[in-house]
C-alpha positions as CSV (number, residue, x, y, z in Angstrom):
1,X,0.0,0.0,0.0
2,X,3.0,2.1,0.8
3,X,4.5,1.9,-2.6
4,X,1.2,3.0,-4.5
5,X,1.1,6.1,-2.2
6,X,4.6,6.7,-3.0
7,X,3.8,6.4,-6.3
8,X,1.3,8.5,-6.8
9,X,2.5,11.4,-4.6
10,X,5.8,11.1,-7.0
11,X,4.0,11.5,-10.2
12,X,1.8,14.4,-8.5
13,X,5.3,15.8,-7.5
14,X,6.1,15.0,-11.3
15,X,3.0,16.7,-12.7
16,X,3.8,19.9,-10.7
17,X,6.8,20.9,-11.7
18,X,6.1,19.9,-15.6
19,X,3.5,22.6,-14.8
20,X,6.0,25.1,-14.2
21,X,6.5,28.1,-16.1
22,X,7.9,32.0,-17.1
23,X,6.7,34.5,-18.5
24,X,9.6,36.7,-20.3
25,X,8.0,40.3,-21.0
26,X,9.3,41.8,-24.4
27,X,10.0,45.8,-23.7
28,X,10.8,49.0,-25.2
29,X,12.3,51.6,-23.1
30,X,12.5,55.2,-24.0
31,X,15.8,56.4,-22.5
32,X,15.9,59.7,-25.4
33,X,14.3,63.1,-23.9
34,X,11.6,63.3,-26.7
35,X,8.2,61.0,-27.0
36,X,9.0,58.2,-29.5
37,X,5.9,56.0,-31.9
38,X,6.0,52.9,-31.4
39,X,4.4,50.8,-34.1
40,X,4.2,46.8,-34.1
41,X,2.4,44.4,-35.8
42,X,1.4,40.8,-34.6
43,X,2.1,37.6,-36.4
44,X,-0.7,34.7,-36.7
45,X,-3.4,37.6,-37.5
46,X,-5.2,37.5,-40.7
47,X,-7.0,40.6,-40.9
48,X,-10.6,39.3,-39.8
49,X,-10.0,39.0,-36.4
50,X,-11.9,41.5,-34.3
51,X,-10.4,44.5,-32.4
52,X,-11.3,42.8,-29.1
53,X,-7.9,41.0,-30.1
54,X,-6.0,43.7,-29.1
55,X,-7.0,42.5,-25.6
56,X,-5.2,39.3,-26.1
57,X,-1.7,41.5,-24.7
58,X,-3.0,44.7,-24.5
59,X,0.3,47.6,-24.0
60,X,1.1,48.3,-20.7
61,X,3.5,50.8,-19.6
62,X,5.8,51.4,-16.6
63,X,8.3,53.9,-15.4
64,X,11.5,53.2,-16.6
65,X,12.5,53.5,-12.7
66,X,9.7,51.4,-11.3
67,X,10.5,48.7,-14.8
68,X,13.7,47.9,-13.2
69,X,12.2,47.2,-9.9
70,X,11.8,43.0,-10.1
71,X,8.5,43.1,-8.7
72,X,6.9,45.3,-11.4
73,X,3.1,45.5,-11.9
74,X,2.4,46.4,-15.7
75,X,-0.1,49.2,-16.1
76,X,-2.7,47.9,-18.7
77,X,-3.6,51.4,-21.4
78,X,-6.9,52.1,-22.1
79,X,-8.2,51.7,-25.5
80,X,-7.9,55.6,-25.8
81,X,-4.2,55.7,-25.4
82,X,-3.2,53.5,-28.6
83,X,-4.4,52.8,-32.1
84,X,-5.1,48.8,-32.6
85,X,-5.7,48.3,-36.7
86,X,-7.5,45.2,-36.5
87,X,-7.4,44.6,-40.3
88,X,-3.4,44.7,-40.5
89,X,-2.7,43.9,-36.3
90,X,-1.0,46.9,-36.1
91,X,-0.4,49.3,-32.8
92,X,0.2,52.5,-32.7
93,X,1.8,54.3,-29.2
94,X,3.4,56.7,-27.8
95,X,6.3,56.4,-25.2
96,X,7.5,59.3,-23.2
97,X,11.1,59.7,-21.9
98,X,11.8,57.5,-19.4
99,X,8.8,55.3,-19.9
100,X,8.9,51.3,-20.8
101,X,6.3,49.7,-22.9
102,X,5.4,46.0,-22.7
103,X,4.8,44.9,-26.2
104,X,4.5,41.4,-25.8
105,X,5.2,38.5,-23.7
106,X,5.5,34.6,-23.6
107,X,5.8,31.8,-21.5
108,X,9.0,29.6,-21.2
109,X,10.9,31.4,-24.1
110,X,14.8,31.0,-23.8
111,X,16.1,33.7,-26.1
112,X,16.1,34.3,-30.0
113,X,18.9,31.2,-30.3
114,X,16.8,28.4,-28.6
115,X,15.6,26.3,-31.2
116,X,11.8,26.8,-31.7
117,X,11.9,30.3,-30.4
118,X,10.5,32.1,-33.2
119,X,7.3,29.8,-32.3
120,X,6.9,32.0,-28.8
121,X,8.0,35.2,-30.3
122,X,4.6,37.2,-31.3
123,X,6.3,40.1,-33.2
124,X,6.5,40.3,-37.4
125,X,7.0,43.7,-37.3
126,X,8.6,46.9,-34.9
127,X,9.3,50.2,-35.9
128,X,10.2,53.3,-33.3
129,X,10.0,56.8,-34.6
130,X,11.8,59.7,-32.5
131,X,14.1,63.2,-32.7
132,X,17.2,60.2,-33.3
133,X,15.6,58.6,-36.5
134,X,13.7,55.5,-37.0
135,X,14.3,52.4,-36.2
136,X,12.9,49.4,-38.6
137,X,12.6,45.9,-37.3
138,X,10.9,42.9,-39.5
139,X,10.9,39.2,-38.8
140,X,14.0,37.6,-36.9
141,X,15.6,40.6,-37.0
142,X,13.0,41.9,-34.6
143,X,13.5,39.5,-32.7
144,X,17.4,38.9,-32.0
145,X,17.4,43.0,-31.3
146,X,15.6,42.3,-28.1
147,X,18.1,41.7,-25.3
148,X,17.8,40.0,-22.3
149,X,18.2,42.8,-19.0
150,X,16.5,43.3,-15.7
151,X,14.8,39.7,-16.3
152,X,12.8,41.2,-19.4
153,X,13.5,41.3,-23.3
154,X,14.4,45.0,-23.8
155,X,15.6,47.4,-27.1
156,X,16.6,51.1,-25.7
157,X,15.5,53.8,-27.5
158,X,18.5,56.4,-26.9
């Protein structure tokens, strides 16, 4: 009787911790002294979805101070502070100096180099707009520009 408790408490133990997982937030922090756009579009979207799929992650912004903090609460935006173009996926936002912006997010991924990780990564498209130029990201290039600092998947705008 012993060993089917045993057992069975092991494969719970088991189930648990397969159960296990982290979310890694992808961020853009505005460290220039002017408002930047922000404009990203969504992969897997074909047009006909609804804008209530903007809810799915909506943008969220932080201070930059209270970002690097490791217990950071995102602030959800309301609908009137970004643009969602349901028929192309597409936000539109505004960052202020010294604000960070939670673009996306997903569970259990382990950097642009782990295989499968373009499978996690939500992004087809990132563009940031301010006084310094623009910047232009598509595809996996997107993608490897995120680097990994203060537990989060960041690209400075400087």
């Amino acid at each position: 009787m012993t060993r089917k408790w045993l057992l069975l408490v092991l494969m719970a133990m088991a189930l648990v911790l397969a159960g296990c997982s982290t979310r890694e937030d992808f961020v853009v922090v505005n460290k220039s002294a002017q408002v930047v756009e922000l404009r990203y579009k969504m992969k897997r979207c074909n047009g006909e979805i609804s804008s209530d799929e903007r809810d799915r992650h909506p943008p969220a912004k932080l201070t930059r101070e209270e970002f690097q903090k490791s217990d950071r609460v995102w602030i959800n935006l309301s609908k009137a502070d970004y643009n969602y173009d349901g028929g192309t996926c597409t936000y539109n936002v505004r960052v202020a100096p010294d604000e960070a912006l939670l673009v996306d997010y997903a569970y259990n991924y382990r950097g642009p180099n782990s295989e499968g990780s373009e499978l996690y990564f939500e992004l087809e498209e990132l563009s940031i707009s301010g006084a310094k130029g623009e910047i232009v990201l598509r595809g996996r290039q997107a993608q490897t520009q995120f680097k990994l600092e203060s537990d989060a998947y960041v690209i400075i705008y400087e």
